[in-house]
C-alpha atoms as an extended CHARMM CRD file, in Angstrom:
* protein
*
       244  EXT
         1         1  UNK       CA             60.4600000000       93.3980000000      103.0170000000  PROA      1               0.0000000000
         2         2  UNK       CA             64.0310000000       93.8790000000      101.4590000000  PROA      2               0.0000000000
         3         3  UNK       CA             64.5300000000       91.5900000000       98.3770000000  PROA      3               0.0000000000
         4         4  UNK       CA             67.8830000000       89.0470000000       99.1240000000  PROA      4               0.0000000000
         5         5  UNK       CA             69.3310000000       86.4590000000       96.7800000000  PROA      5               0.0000000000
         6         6  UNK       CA             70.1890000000       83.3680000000       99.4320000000  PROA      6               0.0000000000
         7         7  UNK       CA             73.8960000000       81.9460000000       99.2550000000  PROA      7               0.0000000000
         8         8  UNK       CA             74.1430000000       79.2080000000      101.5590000000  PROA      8               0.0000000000
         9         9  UNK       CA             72.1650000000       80.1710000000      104.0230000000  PROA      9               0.0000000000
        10        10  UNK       CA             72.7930000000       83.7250000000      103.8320000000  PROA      10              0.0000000000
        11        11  UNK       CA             70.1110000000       86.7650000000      103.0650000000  PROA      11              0.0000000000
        12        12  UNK       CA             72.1080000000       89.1410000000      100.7630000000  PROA      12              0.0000000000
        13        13  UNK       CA             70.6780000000       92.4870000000       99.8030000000  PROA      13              0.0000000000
        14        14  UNK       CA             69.8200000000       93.2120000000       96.1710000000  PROA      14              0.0000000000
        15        15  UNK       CA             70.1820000000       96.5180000000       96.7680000000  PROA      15              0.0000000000
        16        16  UNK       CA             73.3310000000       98.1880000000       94.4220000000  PROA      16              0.0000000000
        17        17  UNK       CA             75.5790000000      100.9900000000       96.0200000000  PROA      17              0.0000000000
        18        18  UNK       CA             73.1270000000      103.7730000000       95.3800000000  PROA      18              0.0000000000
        19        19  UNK       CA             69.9640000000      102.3570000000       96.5640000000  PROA      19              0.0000000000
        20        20  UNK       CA             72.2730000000      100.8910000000       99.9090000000  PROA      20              0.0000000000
        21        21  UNK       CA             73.8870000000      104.1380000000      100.2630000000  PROA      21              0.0000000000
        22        22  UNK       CA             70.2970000000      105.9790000000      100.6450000000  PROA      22              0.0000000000
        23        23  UNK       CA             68.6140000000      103.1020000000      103.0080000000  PROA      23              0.0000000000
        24        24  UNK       CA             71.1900000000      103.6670000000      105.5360000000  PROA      24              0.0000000000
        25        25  UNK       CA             70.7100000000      107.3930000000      105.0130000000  PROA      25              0.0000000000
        26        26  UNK       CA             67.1620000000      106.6520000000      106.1420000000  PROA      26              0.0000000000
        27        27  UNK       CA             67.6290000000      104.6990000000      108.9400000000  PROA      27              0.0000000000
        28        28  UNK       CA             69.4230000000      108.2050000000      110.3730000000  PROA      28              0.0000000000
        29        29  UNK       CA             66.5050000000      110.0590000000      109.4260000000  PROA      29              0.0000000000
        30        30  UNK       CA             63.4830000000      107.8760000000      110.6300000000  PROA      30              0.0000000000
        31        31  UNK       CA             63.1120000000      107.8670000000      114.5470000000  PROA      31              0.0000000000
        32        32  UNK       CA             65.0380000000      104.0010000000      115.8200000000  PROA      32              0.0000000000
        33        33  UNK       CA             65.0260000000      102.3150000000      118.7170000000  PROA      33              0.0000000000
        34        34  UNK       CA             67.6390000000       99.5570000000      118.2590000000  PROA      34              0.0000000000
        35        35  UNK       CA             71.0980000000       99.9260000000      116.4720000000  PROA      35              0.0000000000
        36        36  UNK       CA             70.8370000000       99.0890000000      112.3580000000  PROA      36              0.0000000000
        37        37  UNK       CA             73.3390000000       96.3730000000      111.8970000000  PROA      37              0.0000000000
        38        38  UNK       CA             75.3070000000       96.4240000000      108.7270000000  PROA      38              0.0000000000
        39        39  UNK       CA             77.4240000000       93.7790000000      107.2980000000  PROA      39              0.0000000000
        40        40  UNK       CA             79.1620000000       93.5670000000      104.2480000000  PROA      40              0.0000000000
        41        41  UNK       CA             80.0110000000       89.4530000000      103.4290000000  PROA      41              0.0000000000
        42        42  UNK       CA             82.4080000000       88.1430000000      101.1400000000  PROA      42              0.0000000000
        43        43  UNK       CA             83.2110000000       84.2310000000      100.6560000000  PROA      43              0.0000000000
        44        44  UNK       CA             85.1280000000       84.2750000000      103.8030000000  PROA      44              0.0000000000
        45        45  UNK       CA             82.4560000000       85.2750000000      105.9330000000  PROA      45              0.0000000000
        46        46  UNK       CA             80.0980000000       82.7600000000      104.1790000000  PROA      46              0.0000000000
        47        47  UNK       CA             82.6400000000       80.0170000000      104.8880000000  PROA      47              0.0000000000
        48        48  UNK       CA             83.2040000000       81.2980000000      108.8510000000  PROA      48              0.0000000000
        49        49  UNK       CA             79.2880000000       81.9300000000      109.2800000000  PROA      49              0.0000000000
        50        50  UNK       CA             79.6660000000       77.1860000000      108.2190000000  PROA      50              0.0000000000
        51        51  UNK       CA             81.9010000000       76.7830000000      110.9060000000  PROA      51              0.0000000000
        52        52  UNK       CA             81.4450000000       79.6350000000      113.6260000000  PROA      52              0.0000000000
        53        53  UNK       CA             77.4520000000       79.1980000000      115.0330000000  PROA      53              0.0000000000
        54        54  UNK       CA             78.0940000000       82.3490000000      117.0070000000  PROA      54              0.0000000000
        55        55  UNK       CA             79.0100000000       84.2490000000      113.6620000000  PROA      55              0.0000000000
        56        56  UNK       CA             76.2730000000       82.5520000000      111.5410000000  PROA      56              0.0000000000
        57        57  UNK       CA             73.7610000000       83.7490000000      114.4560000000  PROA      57              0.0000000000
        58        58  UNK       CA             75.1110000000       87.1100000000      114.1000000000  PROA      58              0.0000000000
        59        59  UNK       CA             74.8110000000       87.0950000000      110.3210000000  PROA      59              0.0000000000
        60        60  UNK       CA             71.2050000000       86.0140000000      110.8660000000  PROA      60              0.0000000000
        61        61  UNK       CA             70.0560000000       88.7600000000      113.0360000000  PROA      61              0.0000000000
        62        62  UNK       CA             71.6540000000       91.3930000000      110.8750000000  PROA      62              0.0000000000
        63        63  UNK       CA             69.5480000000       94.3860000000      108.9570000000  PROA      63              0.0000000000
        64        64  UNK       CA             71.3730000000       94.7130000000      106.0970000000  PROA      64              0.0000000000
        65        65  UNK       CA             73.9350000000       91.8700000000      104.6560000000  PROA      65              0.0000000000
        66        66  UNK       CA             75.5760000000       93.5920000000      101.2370000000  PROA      66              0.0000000000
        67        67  UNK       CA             77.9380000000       91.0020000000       98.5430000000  PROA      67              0.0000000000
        68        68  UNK       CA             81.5510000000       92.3220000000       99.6510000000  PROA      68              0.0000000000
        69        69  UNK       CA             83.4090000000       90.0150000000       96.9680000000  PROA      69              0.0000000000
        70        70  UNK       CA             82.8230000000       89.5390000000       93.2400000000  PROA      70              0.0000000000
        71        71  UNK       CA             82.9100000000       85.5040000000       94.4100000000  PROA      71              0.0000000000
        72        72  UNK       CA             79.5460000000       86.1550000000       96.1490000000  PROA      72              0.0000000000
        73        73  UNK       CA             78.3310000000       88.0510000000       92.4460000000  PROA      73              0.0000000000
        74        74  UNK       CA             79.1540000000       85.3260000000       91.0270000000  PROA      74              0.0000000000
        75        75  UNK       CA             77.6210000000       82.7650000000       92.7260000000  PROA      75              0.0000000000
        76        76  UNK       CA             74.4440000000       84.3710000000       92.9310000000  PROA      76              0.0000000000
        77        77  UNK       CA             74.5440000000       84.1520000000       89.2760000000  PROA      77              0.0000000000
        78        78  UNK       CA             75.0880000000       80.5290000000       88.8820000000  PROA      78              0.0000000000
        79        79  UNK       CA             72.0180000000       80.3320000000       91.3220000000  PROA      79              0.0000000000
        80        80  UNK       CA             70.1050000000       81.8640000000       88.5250000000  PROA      80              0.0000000000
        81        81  UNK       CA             69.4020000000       85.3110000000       90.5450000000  PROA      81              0.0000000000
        82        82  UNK       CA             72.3110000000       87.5910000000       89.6040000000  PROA      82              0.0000000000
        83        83  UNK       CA             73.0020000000       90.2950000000       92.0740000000  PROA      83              0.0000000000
        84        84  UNK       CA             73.9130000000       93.6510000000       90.3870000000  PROA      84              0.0000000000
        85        85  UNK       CA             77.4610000000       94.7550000000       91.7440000000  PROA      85              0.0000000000
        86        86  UNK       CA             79.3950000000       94.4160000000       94.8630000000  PROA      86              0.0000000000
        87        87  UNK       CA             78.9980000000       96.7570000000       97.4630000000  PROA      87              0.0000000000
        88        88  UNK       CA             81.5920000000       97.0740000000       99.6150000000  PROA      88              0.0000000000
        89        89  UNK       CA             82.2900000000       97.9650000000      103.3860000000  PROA      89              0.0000000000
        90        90  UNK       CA             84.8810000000      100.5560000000      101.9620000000  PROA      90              0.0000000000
        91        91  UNK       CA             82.7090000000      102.3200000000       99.0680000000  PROA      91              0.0000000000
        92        92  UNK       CA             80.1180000000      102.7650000000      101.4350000000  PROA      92              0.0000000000
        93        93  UNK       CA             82.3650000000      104.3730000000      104.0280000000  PROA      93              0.0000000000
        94        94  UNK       CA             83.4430000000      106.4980000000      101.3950000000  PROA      94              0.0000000000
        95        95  UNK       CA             79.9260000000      107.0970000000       99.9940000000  PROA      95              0.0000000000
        96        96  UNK       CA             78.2460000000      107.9930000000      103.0660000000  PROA      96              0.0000000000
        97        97  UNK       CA             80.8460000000      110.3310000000      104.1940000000  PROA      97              0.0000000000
        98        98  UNK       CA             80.1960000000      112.2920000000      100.7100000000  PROA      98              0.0000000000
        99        99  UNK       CA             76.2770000000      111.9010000000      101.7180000000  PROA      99              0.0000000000
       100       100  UNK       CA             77.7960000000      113.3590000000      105.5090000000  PROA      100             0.0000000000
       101       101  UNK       CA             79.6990000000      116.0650000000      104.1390000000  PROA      101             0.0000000000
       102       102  UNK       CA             76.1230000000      117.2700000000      102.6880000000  PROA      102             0.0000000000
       103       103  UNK       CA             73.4870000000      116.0830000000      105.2100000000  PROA      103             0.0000000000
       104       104  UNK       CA             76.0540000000      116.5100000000      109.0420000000  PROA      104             0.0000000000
       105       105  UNK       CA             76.1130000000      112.9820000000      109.6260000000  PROA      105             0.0000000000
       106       106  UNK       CA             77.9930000000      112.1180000000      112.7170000000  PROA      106             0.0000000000
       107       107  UNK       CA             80.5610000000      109.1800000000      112.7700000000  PROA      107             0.0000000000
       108       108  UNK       CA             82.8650000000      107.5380000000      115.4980000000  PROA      108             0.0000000000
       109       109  UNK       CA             85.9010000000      105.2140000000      114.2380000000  PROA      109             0.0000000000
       110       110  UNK       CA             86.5320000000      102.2230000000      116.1490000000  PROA      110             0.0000000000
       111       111  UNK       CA             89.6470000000      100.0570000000      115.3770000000  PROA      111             0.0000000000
       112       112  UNK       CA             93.1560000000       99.9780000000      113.9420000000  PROA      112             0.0000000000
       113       113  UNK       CA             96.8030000000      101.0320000000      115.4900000000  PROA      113             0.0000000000
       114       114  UNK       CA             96.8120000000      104.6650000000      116.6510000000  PROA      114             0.0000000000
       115       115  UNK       CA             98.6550000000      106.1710000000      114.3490000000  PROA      115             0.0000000000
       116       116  UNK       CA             96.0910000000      105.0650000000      111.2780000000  PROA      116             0.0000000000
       117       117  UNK       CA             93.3560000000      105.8890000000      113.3570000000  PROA      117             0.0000000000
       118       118  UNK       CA             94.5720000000      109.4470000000      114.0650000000  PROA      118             0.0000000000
       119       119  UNK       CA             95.8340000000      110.1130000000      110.7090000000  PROA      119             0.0000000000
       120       120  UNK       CA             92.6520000000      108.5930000000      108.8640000000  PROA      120             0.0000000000
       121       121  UNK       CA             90.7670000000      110.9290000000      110.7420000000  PROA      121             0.0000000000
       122       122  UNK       CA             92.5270000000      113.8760000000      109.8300000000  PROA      122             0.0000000000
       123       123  UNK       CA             91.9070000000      112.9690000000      106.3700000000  PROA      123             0.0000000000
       124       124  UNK       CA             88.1640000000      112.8110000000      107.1090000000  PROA      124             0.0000000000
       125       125  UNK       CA             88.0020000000      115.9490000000      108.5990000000  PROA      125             0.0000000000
       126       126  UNK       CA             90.2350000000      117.3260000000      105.5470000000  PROA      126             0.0000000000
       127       127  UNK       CA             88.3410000000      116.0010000000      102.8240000000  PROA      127             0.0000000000
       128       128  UNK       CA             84.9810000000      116.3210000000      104.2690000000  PROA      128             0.0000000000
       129       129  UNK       CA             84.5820000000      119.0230000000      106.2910000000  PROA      129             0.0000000000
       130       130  UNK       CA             80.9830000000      118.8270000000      106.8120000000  PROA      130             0.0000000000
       131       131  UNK       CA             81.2750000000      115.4680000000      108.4460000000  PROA      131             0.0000000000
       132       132  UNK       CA             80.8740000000      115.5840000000      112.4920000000  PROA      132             0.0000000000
       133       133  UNK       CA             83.9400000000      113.4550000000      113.6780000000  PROA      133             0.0000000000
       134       134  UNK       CA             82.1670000000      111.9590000000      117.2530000000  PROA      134             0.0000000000
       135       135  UNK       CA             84.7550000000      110.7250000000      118.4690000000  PROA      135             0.0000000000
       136       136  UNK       CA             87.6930000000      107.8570000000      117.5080000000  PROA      136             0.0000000000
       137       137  UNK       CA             89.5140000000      105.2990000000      119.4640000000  PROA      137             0.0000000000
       138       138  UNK       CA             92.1220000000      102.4410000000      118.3670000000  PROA      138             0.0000000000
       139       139  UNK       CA             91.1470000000       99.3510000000      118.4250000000  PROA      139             0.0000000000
       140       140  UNK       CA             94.4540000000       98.0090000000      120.8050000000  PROA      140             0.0000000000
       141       141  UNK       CA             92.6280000000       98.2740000000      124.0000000000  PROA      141             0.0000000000
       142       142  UNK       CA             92.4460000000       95.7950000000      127.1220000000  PROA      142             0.0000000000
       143       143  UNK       CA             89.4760000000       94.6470000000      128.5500000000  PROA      143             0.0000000000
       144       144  UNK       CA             89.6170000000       96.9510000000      131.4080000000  PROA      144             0.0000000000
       145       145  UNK       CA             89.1880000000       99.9380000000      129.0010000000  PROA      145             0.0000000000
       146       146  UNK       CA             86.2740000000       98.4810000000      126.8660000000  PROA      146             0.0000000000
       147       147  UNK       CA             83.1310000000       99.6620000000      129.4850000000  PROA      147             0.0000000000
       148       148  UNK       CA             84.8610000000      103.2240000000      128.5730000000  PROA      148             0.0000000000
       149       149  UNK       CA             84.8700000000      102.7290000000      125.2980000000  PROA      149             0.0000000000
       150       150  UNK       CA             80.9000000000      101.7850000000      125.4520000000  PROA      150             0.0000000000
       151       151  UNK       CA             80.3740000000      104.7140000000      127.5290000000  PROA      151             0.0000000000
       152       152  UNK       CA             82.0680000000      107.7240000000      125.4080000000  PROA      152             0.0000000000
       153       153  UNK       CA             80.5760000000      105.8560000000      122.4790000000  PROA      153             0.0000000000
       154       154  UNK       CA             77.3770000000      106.1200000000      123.9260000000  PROA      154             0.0000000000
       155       155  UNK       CA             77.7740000000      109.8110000000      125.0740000000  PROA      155             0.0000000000
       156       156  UNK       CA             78.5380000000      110.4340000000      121.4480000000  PROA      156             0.0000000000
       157       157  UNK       CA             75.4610000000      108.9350000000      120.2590000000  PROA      157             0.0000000000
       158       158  UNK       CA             76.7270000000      108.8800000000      116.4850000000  PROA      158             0.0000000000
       159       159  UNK       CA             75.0710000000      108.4650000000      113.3950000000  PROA      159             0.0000000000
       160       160  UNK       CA             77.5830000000      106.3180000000      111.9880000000  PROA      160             0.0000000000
       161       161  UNK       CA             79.8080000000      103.4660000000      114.0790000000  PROA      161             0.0000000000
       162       162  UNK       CA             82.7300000000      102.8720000000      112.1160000000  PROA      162             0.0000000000
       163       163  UNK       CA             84.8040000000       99.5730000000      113.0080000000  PROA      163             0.0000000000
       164       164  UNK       CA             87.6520000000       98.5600000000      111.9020000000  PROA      164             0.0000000000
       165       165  UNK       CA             88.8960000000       95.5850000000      114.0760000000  PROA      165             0.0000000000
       166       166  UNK       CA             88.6380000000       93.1020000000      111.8190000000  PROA      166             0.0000000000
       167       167  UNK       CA             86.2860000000       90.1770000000      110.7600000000  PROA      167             0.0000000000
       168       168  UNK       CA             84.4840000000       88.6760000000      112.5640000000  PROA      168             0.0000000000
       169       169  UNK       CA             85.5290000000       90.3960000000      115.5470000000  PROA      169             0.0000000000
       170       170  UNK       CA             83.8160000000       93.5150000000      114.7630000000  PROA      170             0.0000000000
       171       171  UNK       CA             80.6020000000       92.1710000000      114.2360000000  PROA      171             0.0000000000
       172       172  UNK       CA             80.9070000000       90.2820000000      117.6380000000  PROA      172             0.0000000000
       173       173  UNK       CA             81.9000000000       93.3030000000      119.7830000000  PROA      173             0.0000000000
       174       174  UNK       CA             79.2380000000       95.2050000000      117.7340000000  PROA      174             0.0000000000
       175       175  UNK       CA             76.6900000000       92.6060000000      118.6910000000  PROA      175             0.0000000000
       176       176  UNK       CA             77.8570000000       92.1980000000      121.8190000000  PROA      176             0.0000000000
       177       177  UNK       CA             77.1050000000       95.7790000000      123.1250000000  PROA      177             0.0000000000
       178       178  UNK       CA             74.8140000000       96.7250000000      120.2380000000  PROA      178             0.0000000000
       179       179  UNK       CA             71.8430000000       97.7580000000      123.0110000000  PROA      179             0.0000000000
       180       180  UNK       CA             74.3330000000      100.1220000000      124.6580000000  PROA      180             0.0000000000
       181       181  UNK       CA             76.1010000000      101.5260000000      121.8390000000  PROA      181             0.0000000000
       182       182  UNK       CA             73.6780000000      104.6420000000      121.2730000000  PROA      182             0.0000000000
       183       183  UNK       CA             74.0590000000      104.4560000000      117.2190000000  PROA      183             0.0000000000
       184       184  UNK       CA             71.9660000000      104.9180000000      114.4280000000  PROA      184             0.0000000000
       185       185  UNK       CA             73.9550000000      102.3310000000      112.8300000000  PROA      185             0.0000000000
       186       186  UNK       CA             77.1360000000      100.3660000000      112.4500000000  PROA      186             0.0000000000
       187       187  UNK       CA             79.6480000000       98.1430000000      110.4590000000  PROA      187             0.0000000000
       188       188  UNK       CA             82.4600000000       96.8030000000      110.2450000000  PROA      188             0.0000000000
       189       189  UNK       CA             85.1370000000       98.2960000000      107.5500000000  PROA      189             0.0000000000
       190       190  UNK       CA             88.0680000000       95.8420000000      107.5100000000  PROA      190             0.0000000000
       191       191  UNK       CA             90.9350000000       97.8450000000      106.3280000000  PROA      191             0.0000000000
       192       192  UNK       CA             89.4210000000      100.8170000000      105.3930000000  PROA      192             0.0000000000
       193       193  UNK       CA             90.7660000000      103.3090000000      107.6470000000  PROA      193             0.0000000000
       194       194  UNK       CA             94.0250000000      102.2030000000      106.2910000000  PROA      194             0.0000000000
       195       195  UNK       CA             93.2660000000      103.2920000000      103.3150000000  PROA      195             0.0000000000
       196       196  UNK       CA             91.9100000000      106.6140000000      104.1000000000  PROA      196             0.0000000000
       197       197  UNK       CA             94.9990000000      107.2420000000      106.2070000000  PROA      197             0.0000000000
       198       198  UNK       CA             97.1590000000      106.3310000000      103.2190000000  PROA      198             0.0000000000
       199       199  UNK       CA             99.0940000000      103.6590000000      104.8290000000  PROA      199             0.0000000000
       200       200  UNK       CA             97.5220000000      100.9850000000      102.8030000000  PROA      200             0.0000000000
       201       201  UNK       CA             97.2230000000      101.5140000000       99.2690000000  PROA      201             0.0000000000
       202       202  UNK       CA             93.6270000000       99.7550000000       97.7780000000  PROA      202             0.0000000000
       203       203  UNK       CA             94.3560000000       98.0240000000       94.5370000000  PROA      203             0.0000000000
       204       204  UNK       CA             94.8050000000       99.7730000000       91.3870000000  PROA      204             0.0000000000
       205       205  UNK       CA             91.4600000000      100.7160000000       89.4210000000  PROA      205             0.0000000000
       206       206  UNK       CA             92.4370000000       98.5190000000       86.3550000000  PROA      206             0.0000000000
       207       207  UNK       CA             92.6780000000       95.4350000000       88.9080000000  PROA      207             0.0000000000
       208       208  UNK       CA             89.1450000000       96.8130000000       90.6860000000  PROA      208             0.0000000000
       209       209  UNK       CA             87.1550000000       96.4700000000       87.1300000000  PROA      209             0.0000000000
       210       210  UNK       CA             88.6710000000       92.8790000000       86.6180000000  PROA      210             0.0000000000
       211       211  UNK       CA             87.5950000000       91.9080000000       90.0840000000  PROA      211             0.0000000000
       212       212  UNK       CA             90.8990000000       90.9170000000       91.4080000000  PROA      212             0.0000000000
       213       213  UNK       CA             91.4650000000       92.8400000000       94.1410000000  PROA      213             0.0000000000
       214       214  UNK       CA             91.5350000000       90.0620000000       96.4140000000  PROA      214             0.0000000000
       215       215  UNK       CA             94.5930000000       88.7910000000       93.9420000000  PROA      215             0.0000000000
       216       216  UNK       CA             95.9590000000       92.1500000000       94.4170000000  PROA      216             0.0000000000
       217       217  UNK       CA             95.9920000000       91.3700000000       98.2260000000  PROA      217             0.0000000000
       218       218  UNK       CA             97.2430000000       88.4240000000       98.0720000000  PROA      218             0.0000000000
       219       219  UNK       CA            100.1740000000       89.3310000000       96.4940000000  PROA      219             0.0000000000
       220       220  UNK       CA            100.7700000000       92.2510000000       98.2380000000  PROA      220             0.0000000000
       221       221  UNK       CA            100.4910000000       90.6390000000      101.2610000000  PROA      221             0.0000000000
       222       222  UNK       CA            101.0420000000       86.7940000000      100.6610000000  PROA      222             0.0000000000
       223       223  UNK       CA            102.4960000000       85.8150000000      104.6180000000  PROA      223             0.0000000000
       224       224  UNK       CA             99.2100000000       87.3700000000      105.6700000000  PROA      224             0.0000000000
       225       225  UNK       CA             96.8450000000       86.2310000000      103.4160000000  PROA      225             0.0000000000
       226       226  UNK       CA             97.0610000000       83.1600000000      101.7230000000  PROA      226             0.0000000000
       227       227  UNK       CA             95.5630000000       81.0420000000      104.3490000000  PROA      227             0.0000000000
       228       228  UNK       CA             92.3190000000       82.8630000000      104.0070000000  PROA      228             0.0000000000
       229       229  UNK       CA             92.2410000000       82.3440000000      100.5150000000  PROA      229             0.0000000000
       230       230  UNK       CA             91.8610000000       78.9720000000      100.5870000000  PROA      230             0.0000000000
       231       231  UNK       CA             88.8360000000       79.2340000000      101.5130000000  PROA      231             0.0000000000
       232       232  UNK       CA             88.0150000000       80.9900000000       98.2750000000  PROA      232             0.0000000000
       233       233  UNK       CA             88.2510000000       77.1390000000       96.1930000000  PROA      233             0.0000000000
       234       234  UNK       CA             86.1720000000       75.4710000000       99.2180000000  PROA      234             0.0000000000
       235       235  UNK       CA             83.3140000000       78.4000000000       98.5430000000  PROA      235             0.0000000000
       236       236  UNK       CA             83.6830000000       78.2540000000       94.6390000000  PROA      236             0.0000000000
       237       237  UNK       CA             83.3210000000       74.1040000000       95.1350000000  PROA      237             0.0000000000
       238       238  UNK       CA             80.4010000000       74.6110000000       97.2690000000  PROA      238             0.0000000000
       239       239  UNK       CA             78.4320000000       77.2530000000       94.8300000000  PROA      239             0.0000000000
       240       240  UNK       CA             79.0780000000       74.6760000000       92.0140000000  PROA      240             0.0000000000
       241       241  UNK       CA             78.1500000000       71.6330000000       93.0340000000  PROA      241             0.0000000000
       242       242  UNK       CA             74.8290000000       72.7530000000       94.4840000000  PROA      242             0.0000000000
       243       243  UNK       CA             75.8850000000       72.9100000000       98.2680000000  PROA      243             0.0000000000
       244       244  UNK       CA             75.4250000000       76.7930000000       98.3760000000  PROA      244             0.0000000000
């Protein structure tokens, strides 16, 4: 039974990077016969998961929940059982592509415009040429193209389902078709491909070690952005007073 530190009302995974990094790695290796569900919470998805019943259903059925945001570090260690580090949806892209590059994994990229989506998998194929690309497709497609999208997925049959559509739409449309989808496992990424593509630049490494690379965002992007961080107080209020 995988140990989890509970933040209200969700199951997050003790495990650091490393030891996350090698139980997905097994769950490509051992024989499966449903889809390994992966998501990587921060505060915001704590907050939806209060107010979305469809999400916090979702959240509840997933494998593996990791602490995407040093606000969920943090309030597992006012709760008196500190998780270790974050672990987010973007260093384990990047980590098990490196694990890929060695082992063959097979990935398919869901999600983003397609000119990131091209170009970040380019990069992928560049940087780790031992990687098996399965297959890619944007993630600006009508309903009347998604039963195609299922199927060449499923023809694929990849180790790795990469989506980057956003939260908490990709972990609807993974749940959604999650019995069709014909993967060992999948997550969603957020912005991630962006990154890889280089169109997005991830926050300097000096503002990664002080844990403010949601400030980065924010100011980067502040007519996107601050909206969802005011959910950030409502979270920190919660953890505090003993509602979380």
């Amino acid at each position: 039974m995988q140990s989890t530190v509970n933040i209200m009302g969700i199951p997050f995974s003790t495990l650091d990077l490393a030891e996350t990094l090698q139980h997905l790695a097994n769950q490509v290796d051992s024989p499966r016969d449903n889809l390994f569900h992966l998501i990587t919470a921060n505060p915001e998805f704590v907050m939806t998961a209060l107010q979305d019943r469809e999400f916090k259903s979702i959240m509840d059925a997933a494998h593996l929940i990791t602490p995407d945001g040093i606000g969920i570090v943090m309030a597992s260690k006012w709760k008196g059982t500190p998780l270790r580090e974050r672990v987010t949806g973007y260093d384990i892209l990047i980590g098990l592509l490196e694990m890929g590059n060695e082992k063959g994994f097979s990935f398919y990229f869901l999600g983003a415009d397609e000119e990131t989506s091209r170009k970040a998998t380019e990069n992928i194929a560049s940087r780790y040429p031992g990687v098996r690309i399965a297959g890619r497709q944007h993630g600006f497609f009508g309903k009347d193209q998604e039963e195609n999208i299922v199927r060449s997925i499923q023809s694929a049959k990849p180790d790795f389902l990469i989506v980057a559509m956003g939260a908490p739409y990709s972990e609807k449309w993974i749940t959604k078709h999650k019995a069709e989808l014909q993967s060992k496992v999948a997550f969603g990424v957020g912005g991630s491909l962006d990154i890889i593509a280089g169109t997005v630049q991830r926050a300097p490494v000096i503002w990664q070690n002080l844990h403010l690379e949601w400030l980065h965002r924010l100011l980067s992007k502040p007519s996107l952005r601050w909206r969802r961080q005011l959910l950030l107080p409502k979270f920190a209020w919660r953890v505090v007073t003993g509602r979380g």
